[in-house]
C-alpha positions in Angstrom: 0.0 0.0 0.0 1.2 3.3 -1.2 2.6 5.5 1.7 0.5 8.1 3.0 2.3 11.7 3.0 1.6 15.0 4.7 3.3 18.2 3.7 2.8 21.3 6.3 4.0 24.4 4.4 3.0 23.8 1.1 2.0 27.8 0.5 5.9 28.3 0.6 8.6 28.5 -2.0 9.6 24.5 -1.6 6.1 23.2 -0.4 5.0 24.6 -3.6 6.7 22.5 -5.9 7.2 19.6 -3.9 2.9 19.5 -4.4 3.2 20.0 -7.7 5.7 17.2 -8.6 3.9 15.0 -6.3 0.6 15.9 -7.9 2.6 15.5 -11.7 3.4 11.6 -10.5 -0.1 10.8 -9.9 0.9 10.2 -5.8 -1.9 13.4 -5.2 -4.0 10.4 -3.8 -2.2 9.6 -0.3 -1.3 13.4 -0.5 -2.8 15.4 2.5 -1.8 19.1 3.0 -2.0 21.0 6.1 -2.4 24.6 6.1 -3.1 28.0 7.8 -4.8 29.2 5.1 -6.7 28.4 1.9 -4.4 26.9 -0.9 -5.4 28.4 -4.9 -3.3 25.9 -6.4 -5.0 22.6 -8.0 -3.7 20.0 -6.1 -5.6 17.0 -7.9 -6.9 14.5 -5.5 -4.8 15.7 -2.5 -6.6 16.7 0.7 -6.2 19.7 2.1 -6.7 20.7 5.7 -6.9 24.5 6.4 -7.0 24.7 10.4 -5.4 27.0 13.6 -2.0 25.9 14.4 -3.7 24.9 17.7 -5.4 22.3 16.1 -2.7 20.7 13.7 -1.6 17.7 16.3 -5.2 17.0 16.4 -5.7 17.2 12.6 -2.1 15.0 12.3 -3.5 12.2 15.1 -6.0 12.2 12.2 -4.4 11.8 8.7 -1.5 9.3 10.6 1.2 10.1 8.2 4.2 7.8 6.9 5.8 10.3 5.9 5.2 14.2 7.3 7.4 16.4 5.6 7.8 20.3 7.2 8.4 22.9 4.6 7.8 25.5 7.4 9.4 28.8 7.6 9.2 32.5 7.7 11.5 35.5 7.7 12.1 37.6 10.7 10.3 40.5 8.8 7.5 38.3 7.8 6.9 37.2 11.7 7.3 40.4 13.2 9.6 39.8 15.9 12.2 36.6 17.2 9.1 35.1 19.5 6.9 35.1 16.7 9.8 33.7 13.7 10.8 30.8 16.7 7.0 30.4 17.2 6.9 28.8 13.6 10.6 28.0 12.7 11.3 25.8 15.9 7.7 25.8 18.1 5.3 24.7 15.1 8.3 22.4 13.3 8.7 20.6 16.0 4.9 20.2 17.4 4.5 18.7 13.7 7.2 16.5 14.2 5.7 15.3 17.9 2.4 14.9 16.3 3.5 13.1 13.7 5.8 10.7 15.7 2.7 9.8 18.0 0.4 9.1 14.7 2.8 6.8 13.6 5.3 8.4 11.2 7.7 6.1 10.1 10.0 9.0 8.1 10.6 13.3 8.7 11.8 15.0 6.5 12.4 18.9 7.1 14.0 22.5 5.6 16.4 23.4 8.1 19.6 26.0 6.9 23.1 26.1 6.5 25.0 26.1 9.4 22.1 25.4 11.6 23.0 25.1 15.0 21.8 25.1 18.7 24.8 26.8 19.9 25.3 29.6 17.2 25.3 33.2 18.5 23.3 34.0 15.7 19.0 34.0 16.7 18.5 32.7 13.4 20.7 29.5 13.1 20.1 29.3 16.7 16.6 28.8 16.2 16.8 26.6 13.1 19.7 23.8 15.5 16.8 24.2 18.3 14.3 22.9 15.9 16.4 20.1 14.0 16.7 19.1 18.2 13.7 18.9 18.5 13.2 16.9 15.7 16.2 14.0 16.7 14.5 14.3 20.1 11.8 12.3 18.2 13.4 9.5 17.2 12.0 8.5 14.2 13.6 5.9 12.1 14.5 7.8 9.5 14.7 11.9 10.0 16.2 13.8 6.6 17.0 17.3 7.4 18.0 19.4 4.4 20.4 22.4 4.9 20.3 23.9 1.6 22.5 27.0 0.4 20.6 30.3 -0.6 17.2 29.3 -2.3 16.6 30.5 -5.8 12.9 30.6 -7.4 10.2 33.1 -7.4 8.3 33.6 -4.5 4.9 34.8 -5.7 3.6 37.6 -3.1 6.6 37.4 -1.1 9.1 40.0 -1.5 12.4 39.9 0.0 15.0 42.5 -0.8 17.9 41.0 0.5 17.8 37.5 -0.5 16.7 39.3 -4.2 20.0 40.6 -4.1 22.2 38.2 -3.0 20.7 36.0 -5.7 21.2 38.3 -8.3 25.0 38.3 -6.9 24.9 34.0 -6.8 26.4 33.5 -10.1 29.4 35.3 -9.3 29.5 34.1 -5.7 28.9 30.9 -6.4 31.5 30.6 -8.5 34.4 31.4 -5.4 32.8 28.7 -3.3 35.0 25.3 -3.2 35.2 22.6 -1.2 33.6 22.7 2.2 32.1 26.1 0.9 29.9 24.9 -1.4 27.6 24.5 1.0 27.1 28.4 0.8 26.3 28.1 -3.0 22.7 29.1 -4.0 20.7 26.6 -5.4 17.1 26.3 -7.3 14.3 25.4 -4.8 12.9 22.9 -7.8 16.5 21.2 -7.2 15.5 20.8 -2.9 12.0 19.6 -3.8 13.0 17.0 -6.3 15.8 15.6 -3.9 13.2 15.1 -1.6 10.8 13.6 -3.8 13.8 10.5 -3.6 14.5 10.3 -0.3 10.6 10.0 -0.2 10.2 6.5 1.4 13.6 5.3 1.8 13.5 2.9 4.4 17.6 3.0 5.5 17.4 4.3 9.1 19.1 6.9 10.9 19.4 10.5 10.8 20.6 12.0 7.3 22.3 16.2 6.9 21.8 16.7 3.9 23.4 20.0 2.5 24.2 20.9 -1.2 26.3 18.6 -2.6 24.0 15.9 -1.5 20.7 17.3 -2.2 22.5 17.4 -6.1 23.4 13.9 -6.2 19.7 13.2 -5.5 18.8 15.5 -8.4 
């Protein structure tokens, strides 16, 4: 029986086409989506569950996911102040990951960042190593977190200056990166969402960092 897969964050950059090449495979039928708000996009058969973050365990103890797969995230600008980015970036990630542990999930798979880490002086790796904690705290028996460099595709209604520029200075940039630095290297958010289309369902257990290099050689 075909595994059954929830995506929370689908409205964003990744979730987006993660959907879509899900829904272009014809695996829209075990696809559930949970959501804070209504989704425009045709996702075939999929189910979509629009509901308050309060509810989302609930909804999860519900849809018992194999695979839950967090494409959660937000910008300090977007969320207004640290309480409210760590509300969703670690809080929500990791209440998704507990739910999703207790339905049943075999497999997590979640968007972390370069350089993530609990320790890091900076609020927003910080944040990012508290979550991927949280997430190993769980103990599934397989967790993928991705750590991709910066993202490049458009984000429809989302408008961020900085990351606009530094992409428009990626080529160049990229192109000083070696070795261990190529995990700094942009790379295309269609690139992130196919890798994890293959580690979809792969039953080797343990936990997996997967930063750019690797995420390519799933490509």
């Amino acid at each position: 029986m075909a595994d059954k897969i929830l995506i929370v964050g689908a409205s964003g950059l990744i979730g987006g086409l993660l959907t879509r090449k899900l829904v272009e495979q014809g695996r829209d039928k075990q696809l559930h989506l949970l959501l804070r708000r209504p989704y425009r996009e045709d996702v075939g058969k999929a189910k979509i569950h629009v509901q308050l973050q309060e509810n989302w365990p609930a909804t999860i103890a519900k849809i018992k996911p194999d695979i839950a797969i967090s494409c959660l995230g937000s910008t300090m600008k977007k969320a207004g102040s640290k309480e409210e980015f760590a509300a969703v970036d670690r809080d929500l990630v990791g209440s998704v990951a507990a739910a999703a542990k207790a339905a049943g999930g075999r497999q997590f798979i979640a968007i972390s960042s370069t350089m993530a880490d609990s320790s890091a002086s900076s609020f927003y790796l910080k944040t990012k190593g508290e979550a991927e904690d949280l997430l190993r705290a769980q103990k599934f028996d397989r967790l993928d977190i991705i750590r991709p460099g910066l993202l490049r595709g458009e984000r429809p209604n989302d408008s961020r200056l900085g990351e606009s520029l530094a992409i428009a200075a990626s080529p160049v940039m990229d192109l000083l990166l070696h070795g261990k630095f190529r995990r700094y290297r942009s790379i295309l958010a269609s690139d992130v969402a196919e890798a994890i289309v293959a580690l979809m369902g792969d039953t080797v257990p343990g936990v997996f960092v997967h930063e750019n290099d690797a995420i390519w050689a799933k490509v």
